[in-house]
C-alpha positions as CSV (number, residue, x, y, z in Angstrom):
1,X,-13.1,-3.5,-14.0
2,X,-12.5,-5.3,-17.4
3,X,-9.0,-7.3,-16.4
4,X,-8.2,-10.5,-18.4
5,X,-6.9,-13.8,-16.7
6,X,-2.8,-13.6,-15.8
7,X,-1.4,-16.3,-18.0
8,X,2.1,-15.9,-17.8
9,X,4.9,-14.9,-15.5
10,X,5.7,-12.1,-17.8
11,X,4.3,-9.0,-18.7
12,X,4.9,-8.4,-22.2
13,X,2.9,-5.0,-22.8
14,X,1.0,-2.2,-20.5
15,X,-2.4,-4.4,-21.5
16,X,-1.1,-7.4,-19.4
17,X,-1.0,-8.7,-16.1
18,X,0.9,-11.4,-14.8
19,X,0.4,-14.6,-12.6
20,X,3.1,-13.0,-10.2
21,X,0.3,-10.9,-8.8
22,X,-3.7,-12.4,-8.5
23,X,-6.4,-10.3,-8.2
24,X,-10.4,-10.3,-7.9
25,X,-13.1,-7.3,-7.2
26,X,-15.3,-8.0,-4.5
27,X,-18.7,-5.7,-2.9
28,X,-16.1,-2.4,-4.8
29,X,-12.8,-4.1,-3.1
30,X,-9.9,-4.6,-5.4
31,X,-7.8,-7.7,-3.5
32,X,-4.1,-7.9,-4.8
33,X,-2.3,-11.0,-3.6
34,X,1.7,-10.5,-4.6
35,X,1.5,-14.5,-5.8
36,X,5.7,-15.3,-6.2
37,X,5.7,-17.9,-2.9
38,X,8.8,-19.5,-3.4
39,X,10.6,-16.9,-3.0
40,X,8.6,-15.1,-0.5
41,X,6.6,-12.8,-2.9
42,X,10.4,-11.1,-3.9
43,X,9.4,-8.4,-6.7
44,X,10.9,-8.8,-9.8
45,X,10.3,-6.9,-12.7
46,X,7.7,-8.4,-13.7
47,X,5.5,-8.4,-10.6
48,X,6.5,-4.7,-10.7
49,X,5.0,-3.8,-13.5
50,X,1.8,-5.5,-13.2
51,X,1.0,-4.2,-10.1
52,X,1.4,-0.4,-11.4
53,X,-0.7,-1.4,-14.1
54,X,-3.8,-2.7,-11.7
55,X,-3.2,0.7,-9.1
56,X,-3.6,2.6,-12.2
57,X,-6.5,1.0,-13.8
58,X,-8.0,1.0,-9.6
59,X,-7.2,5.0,-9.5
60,X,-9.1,5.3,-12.7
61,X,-12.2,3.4,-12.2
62,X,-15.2,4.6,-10.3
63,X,-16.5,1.5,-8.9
64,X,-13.4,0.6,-7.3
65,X,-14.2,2.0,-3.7
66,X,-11.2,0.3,-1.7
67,X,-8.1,-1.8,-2.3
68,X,-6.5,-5.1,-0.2
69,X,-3.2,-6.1,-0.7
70,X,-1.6,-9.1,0.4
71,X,1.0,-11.9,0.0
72,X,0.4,-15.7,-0.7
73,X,2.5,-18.1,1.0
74,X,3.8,-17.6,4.6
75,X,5.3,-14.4,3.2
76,X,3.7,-10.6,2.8
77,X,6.5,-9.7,0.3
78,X,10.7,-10.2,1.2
79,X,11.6,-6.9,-1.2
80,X,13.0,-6.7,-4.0
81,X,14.3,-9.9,-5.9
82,X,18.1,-9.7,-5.5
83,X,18.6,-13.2,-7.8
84,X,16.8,-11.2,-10.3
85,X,18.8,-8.0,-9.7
86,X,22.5,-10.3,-9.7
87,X,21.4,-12.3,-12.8
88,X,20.0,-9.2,-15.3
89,X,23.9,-7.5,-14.2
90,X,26.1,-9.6,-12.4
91,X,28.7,-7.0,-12.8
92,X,26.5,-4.1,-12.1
93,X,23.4,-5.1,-9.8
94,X,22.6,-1.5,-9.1
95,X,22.0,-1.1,-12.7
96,X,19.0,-3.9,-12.2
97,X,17.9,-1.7,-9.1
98,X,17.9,1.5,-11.4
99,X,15.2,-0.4,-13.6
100,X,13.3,-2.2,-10.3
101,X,12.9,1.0,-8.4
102,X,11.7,3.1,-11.6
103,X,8.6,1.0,-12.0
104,X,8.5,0.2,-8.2
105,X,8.5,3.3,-6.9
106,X,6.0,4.6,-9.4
107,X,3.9,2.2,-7.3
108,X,4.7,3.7,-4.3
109,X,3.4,7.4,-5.8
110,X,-0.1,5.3,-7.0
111,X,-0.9,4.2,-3.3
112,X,0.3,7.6,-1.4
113,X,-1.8,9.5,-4.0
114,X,-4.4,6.8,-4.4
115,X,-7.8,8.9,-3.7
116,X,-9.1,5.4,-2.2
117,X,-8.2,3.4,0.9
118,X,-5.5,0.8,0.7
119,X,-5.1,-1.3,3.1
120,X,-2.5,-4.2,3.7
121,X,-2.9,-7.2,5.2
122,X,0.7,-8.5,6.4
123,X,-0.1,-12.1,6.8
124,X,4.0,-13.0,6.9
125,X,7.6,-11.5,6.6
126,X,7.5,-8.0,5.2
127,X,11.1,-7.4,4.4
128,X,13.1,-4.8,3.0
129,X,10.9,-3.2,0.3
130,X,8.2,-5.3,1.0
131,X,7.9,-3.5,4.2
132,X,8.0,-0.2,2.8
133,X,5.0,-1.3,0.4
134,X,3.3,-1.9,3.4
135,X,3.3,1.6,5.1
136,X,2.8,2.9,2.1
137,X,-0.8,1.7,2.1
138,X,-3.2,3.6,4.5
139,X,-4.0,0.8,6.9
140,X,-2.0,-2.0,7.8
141,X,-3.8,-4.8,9.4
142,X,-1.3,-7.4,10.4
143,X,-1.4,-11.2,11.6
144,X,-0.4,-12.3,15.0
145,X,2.2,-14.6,13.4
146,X,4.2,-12.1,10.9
147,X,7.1,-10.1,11.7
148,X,8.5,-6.9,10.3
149,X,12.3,-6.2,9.0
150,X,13.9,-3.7,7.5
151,X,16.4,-6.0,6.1
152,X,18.3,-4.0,3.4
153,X,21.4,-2.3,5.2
154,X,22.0,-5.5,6.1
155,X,23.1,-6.7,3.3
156,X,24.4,-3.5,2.0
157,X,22.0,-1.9,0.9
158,X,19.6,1.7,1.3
159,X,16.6,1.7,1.8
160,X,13.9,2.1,-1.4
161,X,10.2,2.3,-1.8
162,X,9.8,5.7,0.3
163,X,11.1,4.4,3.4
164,X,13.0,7.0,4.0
165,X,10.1,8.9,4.0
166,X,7.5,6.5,5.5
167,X,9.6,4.8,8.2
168,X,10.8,8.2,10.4
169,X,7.1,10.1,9.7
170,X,5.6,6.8,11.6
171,X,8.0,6.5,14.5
172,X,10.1,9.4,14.8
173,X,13.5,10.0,13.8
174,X,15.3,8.5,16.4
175,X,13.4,5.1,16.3
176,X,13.6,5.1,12.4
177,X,17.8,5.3,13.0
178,X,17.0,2.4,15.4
179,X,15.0,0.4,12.8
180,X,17.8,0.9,9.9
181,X,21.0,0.6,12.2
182,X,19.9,-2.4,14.2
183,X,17.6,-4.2,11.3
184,X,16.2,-6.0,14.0
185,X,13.0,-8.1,13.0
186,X,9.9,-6.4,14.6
187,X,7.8,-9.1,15.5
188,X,3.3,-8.2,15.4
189,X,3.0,-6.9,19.0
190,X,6.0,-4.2,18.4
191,X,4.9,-2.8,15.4
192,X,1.9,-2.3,17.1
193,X,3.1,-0.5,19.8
194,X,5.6,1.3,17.2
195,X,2.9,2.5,15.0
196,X,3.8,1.1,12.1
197,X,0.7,-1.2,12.0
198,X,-2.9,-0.3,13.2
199,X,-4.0,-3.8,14.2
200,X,-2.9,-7.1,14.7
201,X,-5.1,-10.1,14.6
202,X,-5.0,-13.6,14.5
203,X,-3.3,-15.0,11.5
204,X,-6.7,-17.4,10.8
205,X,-9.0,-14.1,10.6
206,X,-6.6,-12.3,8.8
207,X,-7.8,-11.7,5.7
208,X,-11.8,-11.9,7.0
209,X,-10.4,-8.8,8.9
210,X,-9.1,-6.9,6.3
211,X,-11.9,-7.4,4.0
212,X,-14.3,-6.2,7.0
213,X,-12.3,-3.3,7.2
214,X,-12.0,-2.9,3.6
215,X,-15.5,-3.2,3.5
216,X,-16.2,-0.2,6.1
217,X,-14.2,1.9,4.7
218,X,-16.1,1.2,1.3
219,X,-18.9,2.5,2.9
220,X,-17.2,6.0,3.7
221,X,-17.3,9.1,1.4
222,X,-14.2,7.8,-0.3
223,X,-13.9,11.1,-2.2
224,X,-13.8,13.1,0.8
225,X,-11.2,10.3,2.5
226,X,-9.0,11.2,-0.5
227,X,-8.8,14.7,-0.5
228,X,-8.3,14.5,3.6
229,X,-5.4,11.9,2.5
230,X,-4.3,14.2,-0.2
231,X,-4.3,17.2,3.0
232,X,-2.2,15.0,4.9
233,X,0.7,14.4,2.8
234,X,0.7,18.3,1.5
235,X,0.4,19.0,5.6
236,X,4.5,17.2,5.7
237,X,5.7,20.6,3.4
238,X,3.5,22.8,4.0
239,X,3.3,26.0,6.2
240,X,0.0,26.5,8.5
241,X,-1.2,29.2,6.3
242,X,-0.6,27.1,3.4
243,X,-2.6,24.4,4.7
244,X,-5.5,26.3,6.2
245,X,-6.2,27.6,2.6
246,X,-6.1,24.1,1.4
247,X,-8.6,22.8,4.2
248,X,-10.2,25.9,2.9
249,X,-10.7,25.1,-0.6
250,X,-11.2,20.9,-0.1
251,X,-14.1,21.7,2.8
252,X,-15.8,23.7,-0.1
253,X,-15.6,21.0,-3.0
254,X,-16.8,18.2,-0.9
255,X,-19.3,19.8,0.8
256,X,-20.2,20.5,-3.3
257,X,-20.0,17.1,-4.2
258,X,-23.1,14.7,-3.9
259,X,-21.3,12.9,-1.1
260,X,-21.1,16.3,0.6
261,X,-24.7,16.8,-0.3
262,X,-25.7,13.4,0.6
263,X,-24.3,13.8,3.9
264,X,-25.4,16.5,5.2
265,X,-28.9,15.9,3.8
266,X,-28.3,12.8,5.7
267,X,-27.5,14.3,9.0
268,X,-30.8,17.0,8.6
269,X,-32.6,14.7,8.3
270,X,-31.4,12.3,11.4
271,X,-30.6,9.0,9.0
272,X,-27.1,7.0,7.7
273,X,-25.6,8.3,4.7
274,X,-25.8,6.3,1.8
275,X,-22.4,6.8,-0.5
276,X,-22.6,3.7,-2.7
């Protein structure tokens, strides 16, 4: 992946990144580190945009196999910047919230539809629509030591980032009403039990754990994982029939496809699959 140094905090064409968000390619493994620590990794405009433009170059290249985000600081991400949103329209903060969520939640569509794994790794607060990033992502490997929080009704706010749509098909209805109404902070061992993350580990190994599973999942047919992710978000609209024809038609292309072939030459003749 041909990416040039983040220089700046701003991103002044689709070409740039910014030093808001880091990022390095490891063994196929994009890693994204959300990189505004002060202020808890907030997304501003900026960071916004950059990290659109990495998911999409990631979707597009071949070699990219899996993707790790994370925050740097003691923070995972605390939303969306609300200084940023008050000082672009003081009068009129929703109006900075139009232009946030536009780019923002074209982020959201990129990991959802991302025919990769993505994987977070929660290693503080994930707040408001920095939570929402987070189970957007696949996986969601979180340390001992963060805490979870919806955060935005609280200070008046609805929820962005396809929470509405994430939050309820992860814990139910009712517990989603629970989530939003009480905005209770959801310390590692709840979301666990919740659902809403699939591991929590010590906050030392937290990153060696998330490029392990990174890693793994590297090793899997990652164009079959993407059509059986693609399945699973049709499966929320879909009728039985509908999806049965779909199973139908995906089973068929992957079993074309040299990871289909490679596999199940592999299991013929009794040995591991090699996919990379």
């Amino acid at each position: 992946m041909s990416y040039s140094t983040p220089a700046t905090d701003e991103v002044s064409s689709s070409d740039s990144v910014t030093a808001a968000l880091l990022f390095y390619v490891h063994n196929h493994i994009l890693y994204l580190t959300l990189n505004r620590p002060s202020v808890l990794n907030a997304i501003d405009l900026a960071m916004a945009i950059a990290l659109h433009h990495l998911l999409a170059q990631a979707r597009a290249n071949q070699t990219i196999r899996a993707i790790v985000i994370t925050g740097s600081g003691r923070a995972f991400c605390a939303g969306g910047d609300l200084k940023f949103a008050m000082a672009a329209n003081p009068d009129t903060p929703g109006d900075s919230f139009l232009v946030l969520t536009e780019v923002l939640h074209r982020c959201i569509e990129e990991i959802c539809t991302m025919p990769k794994p993505v994987i977070a790794a929660i290693n503080g607060a994930a707040a408001g629509a920095g939570l929402f990033l987070a189970l957007a992502c696949d996986l969601r490997v979180m340390a001992n030591t963060a805490y979870l929080k919806q955060s935005n009704t609280s200070y008046g706010l609805s929820l962005p980032a396809g929470g509405t749509f994430t939050l309820p098909r992860l814990v139910g209805m009712g517990r989603a009403l629970e989530i939003v109404m009480l905005d209770d902070p959801i310390p590692a061992a709840r979301a666990y039990e919740l659902g809403l993350v699939n591991r929590v580990v010590e906050a030392s190994s937290l990153i060696e754990q998330a490029q392990s599973l990174a890693e793994r999942v590297a090793q899997m047919p990652v164009g079959v994982l993407g059509r059986v992710k693609q399945l699973m978000n049709q499966s929320c609209y879909n009728t039985l029939n509908q999806q049965l024809h779909l199973e139908q038609q995906a089973i068929a292309i992957s079993a074309n496809s040299s990871e289909g072939r490679e596999g199940i030459s592999a299991f013929i003749q009794k040995r591991r699959p090699a996919y990379i």
